[in-house]
VMD Tcl script that draws the C-alpha trace (Angstrom):
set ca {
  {36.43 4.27 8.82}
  {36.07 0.55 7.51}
  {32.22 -0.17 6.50}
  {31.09 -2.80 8.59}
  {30.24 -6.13 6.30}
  {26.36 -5.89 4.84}
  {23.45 -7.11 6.13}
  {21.99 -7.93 2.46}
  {23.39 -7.65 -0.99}
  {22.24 -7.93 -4.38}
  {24.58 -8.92 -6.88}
  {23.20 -8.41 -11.02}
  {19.50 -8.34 -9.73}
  {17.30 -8.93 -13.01}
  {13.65 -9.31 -12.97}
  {11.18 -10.28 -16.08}
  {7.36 -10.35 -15.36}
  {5.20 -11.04 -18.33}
  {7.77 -10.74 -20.11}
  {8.37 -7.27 -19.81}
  {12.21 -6.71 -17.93}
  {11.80 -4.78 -14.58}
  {15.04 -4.61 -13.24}
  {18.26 -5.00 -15.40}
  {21.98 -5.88 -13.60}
  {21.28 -4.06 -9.93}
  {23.35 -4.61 -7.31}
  {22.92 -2.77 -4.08}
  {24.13 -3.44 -0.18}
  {23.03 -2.11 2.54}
  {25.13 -2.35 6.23}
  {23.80 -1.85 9.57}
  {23.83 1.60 10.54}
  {23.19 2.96 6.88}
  {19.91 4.51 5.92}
  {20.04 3.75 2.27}
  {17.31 5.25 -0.15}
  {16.05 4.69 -3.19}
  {14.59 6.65 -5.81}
  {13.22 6.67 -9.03}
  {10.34 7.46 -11.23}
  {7.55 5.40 -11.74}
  {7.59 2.31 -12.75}
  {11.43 2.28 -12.21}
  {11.39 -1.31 -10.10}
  {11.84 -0.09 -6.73}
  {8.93 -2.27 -5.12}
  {9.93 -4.92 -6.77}
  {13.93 -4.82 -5.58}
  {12.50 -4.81 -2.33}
  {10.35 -7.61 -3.16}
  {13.01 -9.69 -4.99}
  {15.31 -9.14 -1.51}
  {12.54 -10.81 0.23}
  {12.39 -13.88 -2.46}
  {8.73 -12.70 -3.22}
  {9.23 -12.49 -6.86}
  {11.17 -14.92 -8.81}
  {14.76 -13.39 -10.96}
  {18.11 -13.91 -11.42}
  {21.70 -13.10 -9.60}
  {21.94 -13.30 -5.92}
  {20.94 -12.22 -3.30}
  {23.41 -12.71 -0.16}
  {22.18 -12.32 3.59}
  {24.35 -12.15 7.05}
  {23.92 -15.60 9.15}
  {20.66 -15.18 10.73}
  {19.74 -11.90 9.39}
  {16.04 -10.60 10.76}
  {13.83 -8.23 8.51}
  {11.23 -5.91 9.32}
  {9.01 -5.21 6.03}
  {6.75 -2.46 5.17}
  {4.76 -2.74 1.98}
  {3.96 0.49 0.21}
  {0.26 -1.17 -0.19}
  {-1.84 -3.04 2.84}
  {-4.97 -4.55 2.03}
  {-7.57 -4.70 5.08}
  {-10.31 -7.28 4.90}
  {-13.40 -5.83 5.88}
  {-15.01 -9.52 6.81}
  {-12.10 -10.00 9.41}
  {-12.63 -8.09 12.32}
  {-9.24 -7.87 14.01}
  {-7.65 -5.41 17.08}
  {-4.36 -3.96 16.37}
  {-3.19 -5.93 19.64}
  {-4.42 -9.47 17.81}
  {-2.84 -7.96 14.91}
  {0.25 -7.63 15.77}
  {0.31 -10.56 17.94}
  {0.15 -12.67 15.10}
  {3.47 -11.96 14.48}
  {4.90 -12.76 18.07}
  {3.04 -15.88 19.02}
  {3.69 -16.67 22.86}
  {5.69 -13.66 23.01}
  {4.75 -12.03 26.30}
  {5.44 -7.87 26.20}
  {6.82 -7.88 22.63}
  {3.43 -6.66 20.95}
  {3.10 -3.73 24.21}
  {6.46 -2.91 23.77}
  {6.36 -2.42 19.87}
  {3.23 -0.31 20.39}
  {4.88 1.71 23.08}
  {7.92 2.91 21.21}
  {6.10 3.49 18.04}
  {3.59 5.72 20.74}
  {0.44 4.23 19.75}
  {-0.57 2.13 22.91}
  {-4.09 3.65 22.76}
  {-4.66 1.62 19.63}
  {-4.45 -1.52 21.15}
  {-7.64 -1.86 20.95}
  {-9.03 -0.34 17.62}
  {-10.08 -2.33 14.84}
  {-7.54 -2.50 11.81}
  {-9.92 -2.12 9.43}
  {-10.84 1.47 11.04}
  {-7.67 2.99 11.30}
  {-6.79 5.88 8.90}
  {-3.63 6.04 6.65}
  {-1.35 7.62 9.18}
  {-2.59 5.36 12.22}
  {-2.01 2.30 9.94}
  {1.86 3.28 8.95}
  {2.15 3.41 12.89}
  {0.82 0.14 13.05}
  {2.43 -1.40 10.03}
  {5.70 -0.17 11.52}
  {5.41 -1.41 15.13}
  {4.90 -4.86 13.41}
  {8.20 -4.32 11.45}
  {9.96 -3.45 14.88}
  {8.41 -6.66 16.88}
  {11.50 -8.69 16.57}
  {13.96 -6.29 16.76}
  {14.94 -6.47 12.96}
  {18.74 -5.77 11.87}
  {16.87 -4.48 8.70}
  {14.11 -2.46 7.89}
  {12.74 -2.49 4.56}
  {10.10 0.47 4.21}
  {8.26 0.85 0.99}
  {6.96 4.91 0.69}
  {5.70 3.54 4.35}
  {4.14 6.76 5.16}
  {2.13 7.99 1.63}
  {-0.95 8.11 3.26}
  {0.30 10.38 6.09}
  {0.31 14.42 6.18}
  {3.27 16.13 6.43}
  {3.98 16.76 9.72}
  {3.33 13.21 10.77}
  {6.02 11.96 7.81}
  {8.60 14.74 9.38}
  {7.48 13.44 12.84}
  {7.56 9.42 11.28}
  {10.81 9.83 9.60}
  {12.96 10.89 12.76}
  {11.53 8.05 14.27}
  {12.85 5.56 11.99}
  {16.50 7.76 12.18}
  {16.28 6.81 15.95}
  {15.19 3.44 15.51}
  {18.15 2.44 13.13}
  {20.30 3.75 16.17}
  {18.18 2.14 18.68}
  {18.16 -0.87 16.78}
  {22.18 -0.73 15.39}
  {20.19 -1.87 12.33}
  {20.22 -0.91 8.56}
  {17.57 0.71 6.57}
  {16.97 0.57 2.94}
  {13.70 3.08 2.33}
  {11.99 3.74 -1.04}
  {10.74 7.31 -0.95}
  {9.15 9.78 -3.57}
  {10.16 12.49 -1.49}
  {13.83 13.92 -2.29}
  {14.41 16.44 0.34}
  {13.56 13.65 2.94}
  {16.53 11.89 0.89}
  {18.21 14.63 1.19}
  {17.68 15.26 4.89}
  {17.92 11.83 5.74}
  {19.88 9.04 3.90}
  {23.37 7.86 4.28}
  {23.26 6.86 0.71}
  {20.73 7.40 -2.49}
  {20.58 4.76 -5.18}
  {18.85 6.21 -8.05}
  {16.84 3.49 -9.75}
  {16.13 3.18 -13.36}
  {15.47 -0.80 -13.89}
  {19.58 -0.55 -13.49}
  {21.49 1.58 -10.94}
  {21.34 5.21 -12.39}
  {23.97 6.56 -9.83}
  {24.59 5.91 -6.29}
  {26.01 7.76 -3.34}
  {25.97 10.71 -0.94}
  {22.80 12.61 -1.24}
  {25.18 15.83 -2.48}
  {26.77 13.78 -5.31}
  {24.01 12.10 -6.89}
  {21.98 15.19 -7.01}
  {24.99 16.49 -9.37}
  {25.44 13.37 -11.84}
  {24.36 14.17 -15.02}
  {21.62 10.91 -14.75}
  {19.97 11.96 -12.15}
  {19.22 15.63 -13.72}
  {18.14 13.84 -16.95}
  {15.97 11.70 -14.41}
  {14.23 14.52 -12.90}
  {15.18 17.65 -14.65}
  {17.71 20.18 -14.37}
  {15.11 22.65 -12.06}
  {14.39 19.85 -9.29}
  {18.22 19.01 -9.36}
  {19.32 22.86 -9.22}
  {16.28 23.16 -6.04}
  {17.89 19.93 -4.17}
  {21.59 21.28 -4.86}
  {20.39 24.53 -2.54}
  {18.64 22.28 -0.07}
  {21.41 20.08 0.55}
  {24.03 23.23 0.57}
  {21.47 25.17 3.17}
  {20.67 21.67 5.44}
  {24.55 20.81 5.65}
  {24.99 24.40 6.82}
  {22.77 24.05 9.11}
  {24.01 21.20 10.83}
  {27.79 22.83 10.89}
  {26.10 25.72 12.43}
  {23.80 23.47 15.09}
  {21.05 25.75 14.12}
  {18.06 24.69 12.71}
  {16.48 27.41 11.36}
  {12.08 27.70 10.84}
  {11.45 24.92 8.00}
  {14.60 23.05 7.91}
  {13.30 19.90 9.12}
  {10.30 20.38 6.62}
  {10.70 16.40 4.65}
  {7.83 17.61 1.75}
  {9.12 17.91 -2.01}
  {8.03 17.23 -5.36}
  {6.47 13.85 -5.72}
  {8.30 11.64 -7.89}
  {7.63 7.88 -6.57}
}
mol new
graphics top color blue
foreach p $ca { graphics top sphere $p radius 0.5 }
foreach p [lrange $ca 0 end-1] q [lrange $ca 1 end] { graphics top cylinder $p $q radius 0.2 }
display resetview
């Protein structure tokens, strides 16, 4: 199967702030279809790949779009101001000015119509990853670029969060590239895992990065040998058709 062209690439990606290097040499692509994920421990540079791919910080190499390419963007932090009283609806609408339906229909498909009306500063972690998302949807993006979009949601809301953004990339035809600290959901869901360390650690299928030698010394040979069952037990699983109590459970160690 030929891989269709990519949406976005980064070609030798560096990045100095204060001085201090933050990413070193990374080049990643991600094409429509792909749920691409990346991990790495803290302080590893993943916010600020994302941020370079949107221009917001300044570095070297390049960074290559498709003709017309349309991103949706979801920062892993939000900041509300609390002198700006603000509905979700007016929120959201800021974003589709003179764009009859688009700010309903976003709301709709992320299922949170009865926000409409809330007040952003009010909403609580998991209603705000809701909302932050059906901004990123407005436009109907080709990408989605999702920071650890849903920390501040419990678990069964990131299970329940994560399968939506599975059916949105197919909803969409779009491409995803998601930072998460969670590696079974990178397990369960990504195409492909780039393991960052300021450089490219290893990249690949979830099965065969969980094996290179760089990831283990990433994260230790215990989490590694844990995944390695996960990913045997979740493939069998799907071969089967049989999901079995807990399968779809996306909660592991925390290691954003």
């Amino acid at each position: 199967m030929t891989q269709p062209p990519p949406l976005i690439q980064a070609e030798d990606l560096s990045v100095t702030l204060a001085g201090a290097p933050i990413l070193d040499h990374v080049s990643v692509q991600v094409s429509r279809g792909e749920v691409v994920v990346l991990i790495g421990p803290n302080g590893s540079g993943k916010t600020t790949f994302l941020k370079a791919l949107l221009e917001l910080v300044p570095h070297r190499g390049r960074v290559a779009r498709a003709p017309g390419l349309k991103i949706g963007y979801v920062p892993q932090h939000f900041a509300r101001d609390h002198a700006l009283p603000l509905t979700v609806a007016r929120f959201l609408a800021i974003y589709a000015p003179n764009e009859k339906g688009v700010v309903a229909a976003a709301l709709a498909r992320i299922g949170i119509e009865e926000l409409a009306g809330k007040q952003v500063v009010t909403l609580s972690g998991g209603e705000l990853a809701r909302v932050l998302l059906a901004r990123a949807i407005v436009h109907r993006p080709d990408l989605l670029l999702l920071d650890e979009p849903f920390a501040g949601v419990d678990l069964a809301g990131e299970a329940t969060l994560y399968r939506l953004i599975a059916e949105l990339r197919d909803e969409l035809n779009c491409g995803v590239l998601l930072v998460s600290h969670d590696l079974h959901v990178v397990m369960a869901q990504a195409s492909r895992v780039v393991c960052l360390n300021r450089h490219v650690c290893c990249e690949g299928a979830a099965g065969a990065v969980i094996r290179d030698p760089a990831f283990v010394q990433l994260f230790g040979p215990r989490i590694a040998s844990e995944l390695a069952l996960y990913v045997h037990h979740h493939d069998h699983v799907h071969e089967i058709g049989h999901v079995p109590e807990g399968a779809d459970h996306p909660h592991g160690p925390h290691h954003g």
